[in-house]
Every structure is written in C-alpha cells, then in structure tokens.
N, C-alpha and C positions, 0 to 999 in steps of 0.2 A: 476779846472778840465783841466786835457791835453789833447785839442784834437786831433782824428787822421789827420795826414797828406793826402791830398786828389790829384787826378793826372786825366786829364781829357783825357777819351777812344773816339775813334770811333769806331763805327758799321758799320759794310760791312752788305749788303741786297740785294739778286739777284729779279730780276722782269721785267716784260715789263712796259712800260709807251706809251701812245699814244704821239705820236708826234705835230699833226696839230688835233684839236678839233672838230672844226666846220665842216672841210673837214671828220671826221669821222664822225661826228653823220647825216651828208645828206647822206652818204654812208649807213650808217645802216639804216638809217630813210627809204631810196628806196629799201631795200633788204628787208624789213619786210613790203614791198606792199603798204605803205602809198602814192605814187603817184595813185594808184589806187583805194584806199579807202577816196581820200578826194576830195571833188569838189569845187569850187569856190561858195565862200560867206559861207561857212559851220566858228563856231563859234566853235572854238575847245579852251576848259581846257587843261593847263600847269600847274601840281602839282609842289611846292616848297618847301622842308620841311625845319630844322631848321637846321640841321646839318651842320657845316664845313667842304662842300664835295669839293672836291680839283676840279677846273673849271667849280662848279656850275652855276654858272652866263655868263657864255661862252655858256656851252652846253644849256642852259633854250636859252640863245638868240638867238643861232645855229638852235635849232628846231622850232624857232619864225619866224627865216627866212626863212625856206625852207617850213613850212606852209604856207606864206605871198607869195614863189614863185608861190604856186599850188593855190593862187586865196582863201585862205583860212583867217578870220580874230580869230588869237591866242591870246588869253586873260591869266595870272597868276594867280594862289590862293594859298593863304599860306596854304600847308597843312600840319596839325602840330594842335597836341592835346588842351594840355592846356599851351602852350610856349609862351611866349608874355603875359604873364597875364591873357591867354585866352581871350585876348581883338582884334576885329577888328585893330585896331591902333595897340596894343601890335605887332601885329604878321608882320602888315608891317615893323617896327620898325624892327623886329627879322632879315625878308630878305634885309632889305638895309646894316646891319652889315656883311649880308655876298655875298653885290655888288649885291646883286638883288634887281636892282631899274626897275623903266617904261623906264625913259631915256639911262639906258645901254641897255636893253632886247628890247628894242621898240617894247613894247609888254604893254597894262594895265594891273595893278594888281586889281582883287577885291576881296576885304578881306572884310569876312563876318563870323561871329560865325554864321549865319542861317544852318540850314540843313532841308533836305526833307527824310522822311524813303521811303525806296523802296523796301523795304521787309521784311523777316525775315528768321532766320540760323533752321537745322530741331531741334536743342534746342531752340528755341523760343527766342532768340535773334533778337532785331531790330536793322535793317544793314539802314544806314544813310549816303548819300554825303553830298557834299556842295550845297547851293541853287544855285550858279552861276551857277556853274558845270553840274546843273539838267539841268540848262535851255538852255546850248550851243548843239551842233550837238556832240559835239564828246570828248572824255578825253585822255591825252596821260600822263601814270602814270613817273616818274621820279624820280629814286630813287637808292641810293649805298646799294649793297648786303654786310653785312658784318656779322660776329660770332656778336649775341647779349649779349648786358654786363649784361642781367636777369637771361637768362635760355637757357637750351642748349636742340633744339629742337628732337626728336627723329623719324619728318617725313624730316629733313633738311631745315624748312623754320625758319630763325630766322628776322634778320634785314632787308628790300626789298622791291621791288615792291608790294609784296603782305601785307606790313606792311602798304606801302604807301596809296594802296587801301580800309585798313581799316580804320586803325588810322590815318591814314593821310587824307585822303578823306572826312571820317565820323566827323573829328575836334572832338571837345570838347566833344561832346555827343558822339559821339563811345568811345572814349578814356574811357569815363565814366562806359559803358554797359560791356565794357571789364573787366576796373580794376577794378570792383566790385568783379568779380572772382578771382584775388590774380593772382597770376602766370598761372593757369590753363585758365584763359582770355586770357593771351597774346601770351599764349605758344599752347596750344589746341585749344580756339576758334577765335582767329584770324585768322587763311587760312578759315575758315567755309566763316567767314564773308567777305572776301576776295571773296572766290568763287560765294556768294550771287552778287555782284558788275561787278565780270565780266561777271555774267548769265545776270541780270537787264538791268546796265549801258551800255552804251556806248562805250566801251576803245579801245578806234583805233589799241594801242600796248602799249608796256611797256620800257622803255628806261633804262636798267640796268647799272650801273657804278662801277666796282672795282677799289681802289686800292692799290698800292706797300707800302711797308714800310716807303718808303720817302714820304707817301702822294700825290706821282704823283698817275693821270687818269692812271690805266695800260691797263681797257677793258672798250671801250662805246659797247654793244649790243642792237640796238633794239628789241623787241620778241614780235611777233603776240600773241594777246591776248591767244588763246587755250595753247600754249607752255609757258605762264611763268611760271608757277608753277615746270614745269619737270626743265626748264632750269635755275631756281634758285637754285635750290637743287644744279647745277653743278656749278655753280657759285659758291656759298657757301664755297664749299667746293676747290676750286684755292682762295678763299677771304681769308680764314680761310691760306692754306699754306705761301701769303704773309706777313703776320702780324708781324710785329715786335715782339720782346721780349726784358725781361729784362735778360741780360747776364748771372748773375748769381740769382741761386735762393734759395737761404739762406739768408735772411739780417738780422740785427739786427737793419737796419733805412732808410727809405725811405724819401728821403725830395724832393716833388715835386713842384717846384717852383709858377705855377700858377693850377690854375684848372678850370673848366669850360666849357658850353655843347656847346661851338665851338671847344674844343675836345675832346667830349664824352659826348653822352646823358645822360649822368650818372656823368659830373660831371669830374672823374677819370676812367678811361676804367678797370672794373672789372676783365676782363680777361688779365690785363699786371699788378695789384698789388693782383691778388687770392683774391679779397673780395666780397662779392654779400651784407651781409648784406640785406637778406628777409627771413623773419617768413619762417619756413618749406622748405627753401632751403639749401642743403648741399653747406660749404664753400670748393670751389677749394681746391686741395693736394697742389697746387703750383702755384705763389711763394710763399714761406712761409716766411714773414714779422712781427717782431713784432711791429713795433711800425713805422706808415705812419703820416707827416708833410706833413701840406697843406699850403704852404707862401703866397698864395696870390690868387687873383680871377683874373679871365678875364676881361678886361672890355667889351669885345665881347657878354660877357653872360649878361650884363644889369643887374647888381645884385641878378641874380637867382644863388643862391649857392647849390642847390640840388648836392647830393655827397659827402656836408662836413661831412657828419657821417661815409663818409668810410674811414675817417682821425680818428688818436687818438690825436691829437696837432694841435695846429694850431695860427696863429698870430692877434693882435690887427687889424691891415691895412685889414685882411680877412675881420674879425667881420665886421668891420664897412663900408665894401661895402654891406655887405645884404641886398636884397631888400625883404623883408618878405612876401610881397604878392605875387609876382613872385615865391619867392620859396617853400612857402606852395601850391600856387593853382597847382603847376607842382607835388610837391610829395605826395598831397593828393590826387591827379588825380590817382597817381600811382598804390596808397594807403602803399608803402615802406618805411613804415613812418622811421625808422631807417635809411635812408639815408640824412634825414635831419637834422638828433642830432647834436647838437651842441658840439665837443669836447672841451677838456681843453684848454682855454686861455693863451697864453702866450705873452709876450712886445713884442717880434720879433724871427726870425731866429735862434739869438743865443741861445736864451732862451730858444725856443721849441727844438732844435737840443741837448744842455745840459740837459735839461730834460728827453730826450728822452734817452740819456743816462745813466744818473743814474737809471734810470730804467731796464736799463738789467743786470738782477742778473747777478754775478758773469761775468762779461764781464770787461776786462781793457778798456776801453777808447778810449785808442791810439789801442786795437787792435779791435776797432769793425769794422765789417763790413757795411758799409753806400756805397748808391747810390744817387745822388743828380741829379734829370734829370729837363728839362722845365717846360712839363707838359707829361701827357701819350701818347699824338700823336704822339710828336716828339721823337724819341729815336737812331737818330742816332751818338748823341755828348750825354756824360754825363759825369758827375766826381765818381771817385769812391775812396775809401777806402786804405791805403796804404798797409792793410792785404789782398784785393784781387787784388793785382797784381799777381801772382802766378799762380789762375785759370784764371785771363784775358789772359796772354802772355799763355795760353797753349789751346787758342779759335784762330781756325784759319779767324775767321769773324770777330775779336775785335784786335786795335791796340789801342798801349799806343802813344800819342801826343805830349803829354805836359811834363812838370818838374811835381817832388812835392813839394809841398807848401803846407803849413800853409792854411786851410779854412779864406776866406777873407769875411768881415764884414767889412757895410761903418757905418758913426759915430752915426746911428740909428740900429747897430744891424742885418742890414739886408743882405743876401748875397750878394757878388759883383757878 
C-alpha cells in the first residue's frame, strides 16, 4: 500500500494569557474580599482536581501564600472522583504528576477518600465534602471553566467550579450518587448539588481559571461565593470561543499520537474528534471522522486508559500500559462503559494507519485525507494529508511549514 505523503501545518489562535500568576491570583484573591473574610489561625481547604490545568501548581501555591499572609493555615485535597484508583495514595500520586506537591505548594496535602453528608438536593440526593474539608474554617473551590467532553449543558454550567463543588469536593461517593443517573446526574443534578455546598459549606470564593488554545492561563477570576454560578455561565461561554479546533472537518483518519486524562478527562477531548460514545447521547455533526488511531498513552495518566473506546485502532505499546483497575474504577464510576472498549489491536503505527486505510471504501490511499496531531490538547503543530493542502492554504489561521515527505516510521513501526 502507498501511502499518502504528509506536510506539517501550524495553527494561529487569538486569546489573552495572564502574564505574572501569582501577582494575579492575590489581586483577585483581594478583589473578591478574602482579606476581609479570613482571620488568622482559620484552617482553609485548597481543592486540587486531576486535570492538566496549565499553572495549576503556581496558582494552588499563590493562593497558599497570600492565605499564609493574612495569618491563615491552608491545607490541599485531592479533589477528584474516582481518579487515582479512588485511592488516598492513588490521588496524591495523581497531583504530584501534575507538580502539586507539599514542598512546591508549602502547603500540606490531606487526601482522604472519607466524606461527611451535609445535606441533600430537593430530589433527595445526598450532597457529600471531603472530611478534611468539614473540619477546616473555610474552602476555596479551584477550578478550569471549560465546554464538557459529556454533554452540553442547557442552563451553561458544564466543566468548573461548580463541578469542582460537587464531584470534586464530594470524591468518590458524590461522583457515585451522580453517575448512577447516566448523563441526567452530571448534566441536571450536579449545579443542584453544587448549590446544596454553597448553602451548607463554608466557600470563602471560587477561583475560576480559562484558558487559550495554546494551553496558556488566559483568565484567573476569583468569585464570591453568591456570583459563581452567574459568572460561569460567562465564562463558559469566552472558554468555549478559545478552544482550539481541528482545521479541517472531513477526515477519513485521525492518528493521535498519545492520549490521556492530563489532556482530557476523557481520555481524547470529545469535542475536537465529534465523539461522546454514551448510551442515549446524540453523536456531534462534526467533525466527522471515520476511522480515530490511538498510538499511545501518557504516562502522566498512570495507566488509566479511559477514552480508548473513542479510538477504532490502536497499538500493542497502548494495550500494554493499561492499568485495568485505574481504568475500570474511573469509567464504571462514570458508568460510560463504551469509552473503555477496547479497539482493534494492531503491532504499531504502521499497521494501525494501513488498516485504517484499507478500510475506507473506495478511497485511494495516496488521496486520503489524514490528520496526525500529539494528542487533543495540543493542536497548534500537526501533519496533515497531501490532499488537504488545498483547503489548508485557503484558512487564513493555518500555514504550511514543512516539505512533503513520505510518513516516517522508526524500525518498530512507530511514528518518528
């Protein structure tokens, strides 16, 4: 089989980015009345969740220290479902991958699967923190507002603070109470359960974070508890205009280099390959993809492969970083079970990419269209197809970089 000749594009992405971190989050931190709402000796929660949020471990430290100015002792908790193996250990494990340690944050972490209920939602849903969290003076929720890769909300709250408040706060057992409901849990009764938290708990404010296509911080906003809910919705929706894309949206092969929920809770971000893959969810009009190649895993992700079912191919070196308990307790948590299907095996790269080709009827080869990118986070550099140079050079946000060449495989098959 001849395959097509590939040329590697860049992506132009307009956005703001914060400049100086630390100097913005005591700026917000004082604008949202926290010098006046914390007193010395008060024991304030630092939520952490699992995601690979671009200056996570800056900003957690930022707000450690300008706590720690006003006389205040700030503590960390992993908040995060069933991530880590739903293990105390698991979940420290989970923030040191992503530089949230004691010694960078100088700040303690206590990670505990315990929770305490503190309520319940007016459908009789029991709303759940963390026991640490019960027992300090105060919470300060911490979290990136982004389009969720589930379901697409119709009140505007998807990925955020108020996720952070639920499922995040509530760990493993909220995570539980929710996805028992399928999508109608994460999508309907999470702000319920949310609201129960901010009535109850304690939440000094909410520290929101967007950002740009390139992965930069573009917005740190603190939000007094009463306004986060309005002021996500707005967020949201500047989260949602940042986002990358894939250039074009017809392919006939997707080959993603790695995958993994340091970028994308999901694995593969749903909303940059059109796939959700859940019972009774309609799949995205776009992009329309037939045939998605998963090369490889993170090792960021600790062998949770959740995600590999929204591959149709995928390679030997995948398979065998699976860490099966990791990845079932995460997607039976979900309960999505089809995002954990295991696709068709193949020796490598080559194999799965030849495969992947003979399978589109009536397609030459040499003229299919293929996108080959890192993983879904990154999508400013990718290689593309020698048939879609045409519509690339007529995007005025996409430039052609490179030569074209021959797709290169080293003497295992695997992409160079």
């Amino acid at each position: 089989m001849k395959l097509p000749r590939m040329v590697q594009v860049k992506q132009r992405f307009a956005g703001p980015a914060v400049e100086h971190i630390a100097r913005e989050v005591w700026e917000q931190l004082a604008r949202a009345g926290i010098d006046e709402a914390v007193t010395p000796g008060m024991r304030i929660a630092l939520t952490a969740g699992s995601r690979g949020i671009a200056n996570i471990a800056e900003i957690i430290k930022a707000t450690a220290a300008k706590l720690k100015s006003l006389g205040a002792e700030p503590f960390i908790i992993p908040a995060m479902g069933s991530h880590g193996g739903a293990t105390a250990e698991g979940q420290v494990k989970v923030l040191a991958s992503l530089g949230v340690t004691e010694a960078y944050c100088e700040a303690p972490i206590l990670s505990s699967m315990e929770v305490v209920q503190i309520g319940r939602t007016e459908r009789d849903i029991p709303v759940y923190i963390d026991r640490h969290a019960s027992e300090g003076d105060g919470i300060i929720l911490i979290g990136r507002i982004k389009v969720h890769t589930d379901f697409k909300s119709p009140i505007g709250i998807e990925s955020g603070i108020m996720k952070m408040a639920a499922i995040g706060l509530g760990k493993h057992e909220q995570a539980l109470a929710l996805h028992n409901y399928g999508i109608q849990g994460i999508r309907d009764f999470m702000p319920e359960v949310s609201r129960v938290v901010f009535e109850k708990a304690n939440i000094l404010c909410g520290i929101g974070i967007v950002e740009n296509a390139y992965e930069q911080t573009a917005v740190i906003e603190a939000i007094p508890t009463p306004r986060i809910e309005e002021r996500e919705r707005e967020l949201l929706k500047l989260s949602a205009s940042l986002m990358p894309k894939l250039p074009v949206q017809q392919l006939d092969v997707l080959h993603v280099d790695r995958i993994g929920k340091n970028y994308s809770g999901t694995g593969m971000d749903t909303n940059i390959i059109g796939r959700m893959r859940i019972l009774g969810v309609d799949e995205p009009a776009s992009p329309n993809i037939k045939y998605v190649i998963a090369g490889d895993l993170s090792d960021e992700c600790q062998g949770n492969a959740l995600g590999i079912g929204l591959a149709d191919l995928t390679t030997k070196r995948l398979f065998e970083k699976i860490d099966y308990h990791k990845t079932n307790e995460n997607v039976i948590t979900s309960t999505f079970l089809h995002r954990a299907m295991i696709p068709i095996i193949l020796d490598n790269d080559l194999e799965a990419m030849r495969t992947a080709l003979r399978c589109c009827w009536g397609v030459n080869p040499e003229q299919a269209r293929i996108i080959r990118i890192a993983n879904t986070l990154h999508l400013e550099h990718m290689y593309v197809s020698e048939s879609l140079i045409p519509e690339i050079e007529a995007l005025d946000h996409v430039k052609v970089v490179g030569d074209l060449e021959e797709m290169k495989f080293d003497g295992n098959g695997v992409f160079i």
